[in-house]
C-alpha positions in Angstrom: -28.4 67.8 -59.5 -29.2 64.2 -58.0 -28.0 60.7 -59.3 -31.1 58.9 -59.0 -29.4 55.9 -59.9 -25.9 54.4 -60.5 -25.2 51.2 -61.3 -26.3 49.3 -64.5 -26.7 53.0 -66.2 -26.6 56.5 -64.5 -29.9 58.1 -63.9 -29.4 61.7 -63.2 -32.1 64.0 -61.9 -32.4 68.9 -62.0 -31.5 71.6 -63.5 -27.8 71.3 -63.9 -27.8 67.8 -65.8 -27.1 69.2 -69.3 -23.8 70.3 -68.2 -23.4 66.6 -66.8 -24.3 65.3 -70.2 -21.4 67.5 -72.0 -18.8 66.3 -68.9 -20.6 62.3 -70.0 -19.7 62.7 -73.8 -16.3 64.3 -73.3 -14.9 61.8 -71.1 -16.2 58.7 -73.4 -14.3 60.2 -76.5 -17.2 59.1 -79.2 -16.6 59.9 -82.5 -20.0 61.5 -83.4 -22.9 62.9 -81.9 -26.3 61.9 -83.3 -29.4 63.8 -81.9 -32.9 61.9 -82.7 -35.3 64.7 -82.3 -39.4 65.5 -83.8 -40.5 68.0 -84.5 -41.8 69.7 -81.2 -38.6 68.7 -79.9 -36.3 70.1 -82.5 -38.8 73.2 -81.7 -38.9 73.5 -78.1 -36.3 71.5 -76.3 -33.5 71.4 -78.8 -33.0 75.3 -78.6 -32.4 74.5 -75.2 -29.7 71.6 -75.5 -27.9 73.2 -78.2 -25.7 75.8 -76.8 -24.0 72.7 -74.5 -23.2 71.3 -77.5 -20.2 71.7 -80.3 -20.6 69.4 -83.3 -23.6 67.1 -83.7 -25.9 65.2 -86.6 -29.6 65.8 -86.7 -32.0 63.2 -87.3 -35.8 64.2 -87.8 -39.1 61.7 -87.6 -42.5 62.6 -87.0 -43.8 62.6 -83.7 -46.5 60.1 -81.9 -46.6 56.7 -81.1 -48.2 56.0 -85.2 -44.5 56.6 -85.8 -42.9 54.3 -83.9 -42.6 51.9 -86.8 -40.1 49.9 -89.3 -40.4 52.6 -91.7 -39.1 55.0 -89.4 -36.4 53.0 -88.3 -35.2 52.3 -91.3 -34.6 56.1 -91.8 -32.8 56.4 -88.5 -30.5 53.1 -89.9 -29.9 55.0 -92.8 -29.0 58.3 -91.4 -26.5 56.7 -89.4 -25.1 54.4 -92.2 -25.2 57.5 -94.9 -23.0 59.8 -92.6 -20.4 56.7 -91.9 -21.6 55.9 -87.9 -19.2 53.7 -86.7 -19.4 51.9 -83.4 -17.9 54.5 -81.5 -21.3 56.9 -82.0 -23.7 57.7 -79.9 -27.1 58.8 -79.9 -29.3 61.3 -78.0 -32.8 60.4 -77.8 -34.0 63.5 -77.8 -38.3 63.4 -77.0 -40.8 61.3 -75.1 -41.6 57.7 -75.3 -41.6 57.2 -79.4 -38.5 58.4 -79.6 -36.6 56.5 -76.4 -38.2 53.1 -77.5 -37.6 53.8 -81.8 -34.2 55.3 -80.6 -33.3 52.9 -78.1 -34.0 50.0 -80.9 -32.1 51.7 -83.7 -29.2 52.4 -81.4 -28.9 48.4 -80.0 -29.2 47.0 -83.5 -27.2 49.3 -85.8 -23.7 47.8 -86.6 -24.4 45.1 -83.7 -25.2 48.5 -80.9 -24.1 51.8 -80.2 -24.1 53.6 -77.1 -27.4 56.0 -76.9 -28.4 58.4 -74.3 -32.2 59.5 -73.0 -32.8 62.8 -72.3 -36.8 62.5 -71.7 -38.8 65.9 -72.8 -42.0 64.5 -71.2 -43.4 63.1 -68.2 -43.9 60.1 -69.5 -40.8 59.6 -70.8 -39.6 60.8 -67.5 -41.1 58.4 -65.3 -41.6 55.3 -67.9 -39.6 54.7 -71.0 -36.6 56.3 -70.9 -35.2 54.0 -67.8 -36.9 50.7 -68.0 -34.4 49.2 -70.8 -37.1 48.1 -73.2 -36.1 48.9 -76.4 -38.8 48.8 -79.4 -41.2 49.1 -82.3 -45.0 48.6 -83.4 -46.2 45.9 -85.6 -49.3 46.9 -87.6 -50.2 49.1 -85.0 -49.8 46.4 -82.5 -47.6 47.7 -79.3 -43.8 46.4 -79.2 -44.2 43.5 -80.9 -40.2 43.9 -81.8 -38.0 44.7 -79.7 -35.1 43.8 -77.3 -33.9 44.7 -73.7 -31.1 46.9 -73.8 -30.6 49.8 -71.3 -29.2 53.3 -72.6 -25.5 54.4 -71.4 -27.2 57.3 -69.3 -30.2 58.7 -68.9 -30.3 62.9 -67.9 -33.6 63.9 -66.5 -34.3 67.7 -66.9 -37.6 68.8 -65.3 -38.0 72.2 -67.0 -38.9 70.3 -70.2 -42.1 69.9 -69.0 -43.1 73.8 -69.3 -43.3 73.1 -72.8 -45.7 70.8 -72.8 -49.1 70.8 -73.3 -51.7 69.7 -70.6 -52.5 66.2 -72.6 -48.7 65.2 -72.7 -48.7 65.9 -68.8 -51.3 63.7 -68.4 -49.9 61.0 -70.2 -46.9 60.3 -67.9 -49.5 61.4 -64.8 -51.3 57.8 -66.0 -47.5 56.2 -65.2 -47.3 57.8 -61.5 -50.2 56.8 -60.5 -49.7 53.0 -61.7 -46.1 53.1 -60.0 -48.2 54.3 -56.8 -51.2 51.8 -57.1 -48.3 48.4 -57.2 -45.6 49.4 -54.8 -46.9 52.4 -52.5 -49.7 53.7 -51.0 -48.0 56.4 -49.2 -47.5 57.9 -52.9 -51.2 57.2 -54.1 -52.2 59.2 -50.6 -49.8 62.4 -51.9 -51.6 61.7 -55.1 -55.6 61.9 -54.5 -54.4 64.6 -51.5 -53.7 67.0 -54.6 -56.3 65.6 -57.0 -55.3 68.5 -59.2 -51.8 68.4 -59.9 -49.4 71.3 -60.2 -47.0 70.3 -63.3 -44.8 73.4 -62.1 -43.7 71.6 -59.0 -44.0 68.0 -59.9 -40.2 67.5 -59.3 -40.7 65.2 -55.8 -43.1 63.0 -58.2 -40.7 62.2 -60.9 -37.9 61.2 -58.4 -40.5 59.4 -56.8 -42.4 57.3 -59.3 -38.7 56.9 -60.6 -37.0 55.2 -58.3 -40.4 52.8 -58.0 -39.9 51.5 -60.8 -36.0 51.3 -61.6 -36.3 49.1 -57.9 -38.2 46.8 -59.7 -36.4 46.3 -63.3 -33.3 45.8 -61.1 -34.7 43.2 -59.6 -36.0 40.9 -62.7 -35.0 43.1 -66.1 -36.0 40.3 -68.3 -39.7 39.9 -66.9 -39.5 36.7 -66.1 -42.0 37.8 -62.6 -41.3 40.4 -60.2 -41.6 42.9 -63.1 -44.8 41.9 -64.5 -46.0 44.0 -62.0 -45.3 47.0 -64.5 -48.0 45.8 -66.8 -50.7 46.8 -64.4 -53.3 49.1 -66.5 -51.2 48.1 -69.6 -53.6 45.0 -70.6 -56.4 46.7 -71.9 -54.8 50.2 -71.9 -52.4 48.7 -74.7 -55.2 47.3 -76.5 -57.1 49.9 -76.1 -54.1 52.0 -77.6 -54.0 49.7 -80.5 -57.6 50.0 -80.8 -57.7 53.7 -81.2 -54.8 53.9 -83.1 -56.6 51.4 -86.1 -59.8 53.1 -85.7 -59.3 56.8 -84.2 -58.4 59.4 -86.8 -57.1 61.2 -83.7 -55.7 58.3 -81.5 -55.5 57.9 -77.4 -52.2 59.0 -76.2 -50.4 56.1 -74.4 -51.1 57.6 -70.7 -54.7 58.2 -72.0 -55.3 54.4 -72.5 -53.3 53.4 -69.5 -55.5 55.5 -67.5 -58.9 53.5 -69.4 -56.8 50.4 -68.8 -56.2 51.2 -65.0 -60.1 51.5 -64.6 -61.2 48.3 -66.2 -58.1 46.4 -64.7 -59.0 48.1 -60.9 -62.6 47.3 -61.5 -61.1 43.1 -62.1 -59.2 43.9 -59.1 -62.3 44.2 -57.1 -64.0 41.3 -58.6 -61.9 38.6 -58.2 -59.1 39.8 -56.1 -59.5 41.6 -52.6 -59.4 44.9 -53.5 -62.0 47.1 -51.7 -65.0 49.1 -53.1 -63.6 52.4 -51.3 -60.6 51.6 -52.8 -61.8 51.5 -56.6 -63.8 54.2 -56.1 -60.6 56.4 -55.1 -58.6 55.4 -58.0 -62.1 56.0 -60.5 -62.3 59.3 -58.9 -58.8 60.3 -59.4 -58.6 59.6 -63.2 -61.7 61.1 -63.6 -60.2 64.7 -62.2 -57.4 64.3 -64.4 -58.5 62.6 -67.7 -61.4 63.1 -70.6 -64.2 59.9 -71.1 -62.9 58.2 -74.6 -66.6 57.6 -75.7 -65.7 55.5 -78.7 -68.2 52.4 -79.2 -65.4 49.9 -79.4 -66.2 46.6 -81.1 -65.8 44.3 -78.2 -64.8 40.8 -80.6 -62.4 43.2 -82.3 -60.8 44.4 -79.1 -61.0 41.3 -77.6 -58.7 39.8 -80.5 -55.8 42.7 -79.9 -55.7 41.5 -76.5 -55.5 37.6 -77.2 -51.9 38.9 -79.7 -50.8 40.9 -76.2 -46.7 39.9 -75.8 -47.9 38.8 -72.2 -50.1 36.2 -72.7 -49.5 32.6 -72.3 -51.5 29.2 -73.0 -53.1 29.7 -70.5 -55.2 33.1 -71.3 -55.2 36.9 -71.4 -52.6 37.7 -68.5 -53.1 40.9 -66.1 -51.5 41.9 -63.0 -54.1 43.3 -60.8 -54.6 44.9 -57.2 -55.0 42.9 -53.8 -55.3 46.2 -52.1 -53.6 49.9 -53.4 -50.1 49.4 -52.8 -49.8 45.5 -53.6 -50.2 43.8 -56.8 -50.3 39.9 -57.9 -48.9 38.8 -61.4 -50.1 36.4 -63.4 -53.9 36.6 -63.5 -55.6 35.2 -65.6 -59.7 36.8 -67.0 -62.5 35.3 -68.8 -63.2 37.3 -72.0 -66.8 37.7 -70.1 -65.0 39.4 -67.6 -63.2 41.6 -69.3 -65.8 42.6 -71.5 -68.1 43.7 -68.0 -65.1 45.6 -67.3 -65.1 47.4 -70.1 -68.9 48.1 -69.8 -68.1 49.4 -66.2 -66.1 51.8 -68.0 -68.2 52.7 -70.2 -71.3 53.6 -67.7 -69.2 56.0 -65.7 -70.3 59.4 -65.3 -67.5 62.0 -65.9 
């Protein structure tokens, strides 16, 4: 077992962490143990936590980011209120990114904040939402609209989860390594295209990796107020593009699915008004195209163009992205016509998978 990371929160990292979690809840006393679970991870990962545990509440929602809504807040509020939570509960987060951001949320706001715990069951959750201390829900399908910064008491990282899961729900946190890699460091990108087709069963080094990328930055502006803007790289358009799909699909992008369309499209801007190279695009393109499916949705460009002008990010001044002076380094604060954007998305849309 590694601690990936100790100050602000404990991170901690292998096989053995369950038994750390037991030692975590022991030694702070609480009064009751709530577990926040779906149902694949009341199916596959709970079976798995349970025997380290005595005494614990169950509280069930639907899985997938649809979910991550008011509504189903409101049933985790009343869960806690029904069985008499007080203050000195805490809450597992038991799944992937839904349920650290919806559990995250619940736990801050009920009764003023409770202590909650991650214990991410995916990649993505792994590597993205269960460490960055952004806690939050969807507005009318629109991503985080609500939400506050509040980082969980500890976060236990168990790699075996991912045996569990299917090959899409690898993907989806793969989107998140490779963004960590393309911002802060090429040496990791290099590992990355090097083994173009990645092996999930020893993905370990990757997670500890792409972790500690970007726990460095949130440590160095957790409010992003600059520094971590550079986290939103790919998130522009993959977020609308999430929204999109989400109001439109009737089977909707997976966050790492978008992010991956978004880093494409936000690479491609890169190139054309930054100094990112045409060898360089064509790597990242070439990546994402060994490791994800072509969304061939005829998007409505006016429509998508609108959920990006309501992004969180924006300012007066525009659509904001962060985008790529070269794979490794990143600017903040850039601002794209609409006409641009919208060639990037029909850059996108031309490539041959």
């Amino acid at each position: 077992m590694k601690v990936i990371y100790d100050k602000k929160f404990k991170v901690y990292f292998g096989t053995e962490v369950l038994g750390e979690l037991v030692q975590t809840l022991i030694n702070k006393e609480y009064s009751s143990v709530y577990i926040l679970v779906d149902e694949n991870t009341e199916k596959y990962c709970l079976p798995i936590l349970k025997p380290y545990l005595e005494k614990y509440i169950l509280i069930r929602i639907k899985s997938g980011e649809q979910n991550k809504n008011l509504e189903n807040a409101t049933i985790i509020w009343n869960s806690l209120q029904q069985n008499l939570a007080n203050r000195n509960t805490v809450l597992l987060n038991l799944g992937g990114g839904t349920l650290s951001d919806l559990g995250g949320f619940c736990a801050a706001t009920y009764k003023r904040g409770i202590d909650f715990i991650n214990i991410p069951t995916t990649l993505l959750a792994m590597v993205d939402a269960s460490i960055g201390g952004k806690q939050g829900v969807d507005l009318n399908s629109y991503k985080n609209l609500i939400g506050i910064f509040k980082h969980p008491e500890q976060v236990f990282i168990y790699p075996q989860f991912i045996e569990s899961l299917p090959n899409i729900e690898r993907r989806n946190g793969l989107a998140e390594i490779l963004k960590h890699a393309l911002i802060d460091e090429k040496k990791l990108f290099d590992k990355l295209i090097n083994n173009s087709q990645i092996d999930y069963s020893h993905i370990e080094k990757l997670i500890e990796k792409s972790t500690k990328i970007k726990i460095k930055i949130v440590n160095k502006d957790p409010y992003e107020k600059g520094l971590r803007k550079l986290l939103n790289f790919g998130h522009t358009i993959g977020h609308a593009l999430e929204t999109y799909s989400l109001l439109n699909n009737t089977k909707p992008l997976k966050h790492g699915e978008a992010v991956a369309i978004g880093i494409i499209c936000e690479s491609y801007l890169s190139y054309k008004l930054l100094s990112l190279s045409l060898e360089e695009l064509n790597l990242i393109v070439q990546f994402i195209k060994i490791n994800f499916d072509k969304y061939n949705s005829n998007w409505n460009v006016n429509e998508f163009i609108k959920i990006m002008q309501n992004d969180k990010k924006n300012n007066n001044s525009g659509i904001n992205f962060t985008l790529l002076k070269k794979i490794g380094k990143a600017q903040i604060d850039c601002i794209c016509s609409t006409e641009m954007i919208e060639e990037s998305l029909n850059y996108y849309k031309n490539l041959e998978f």
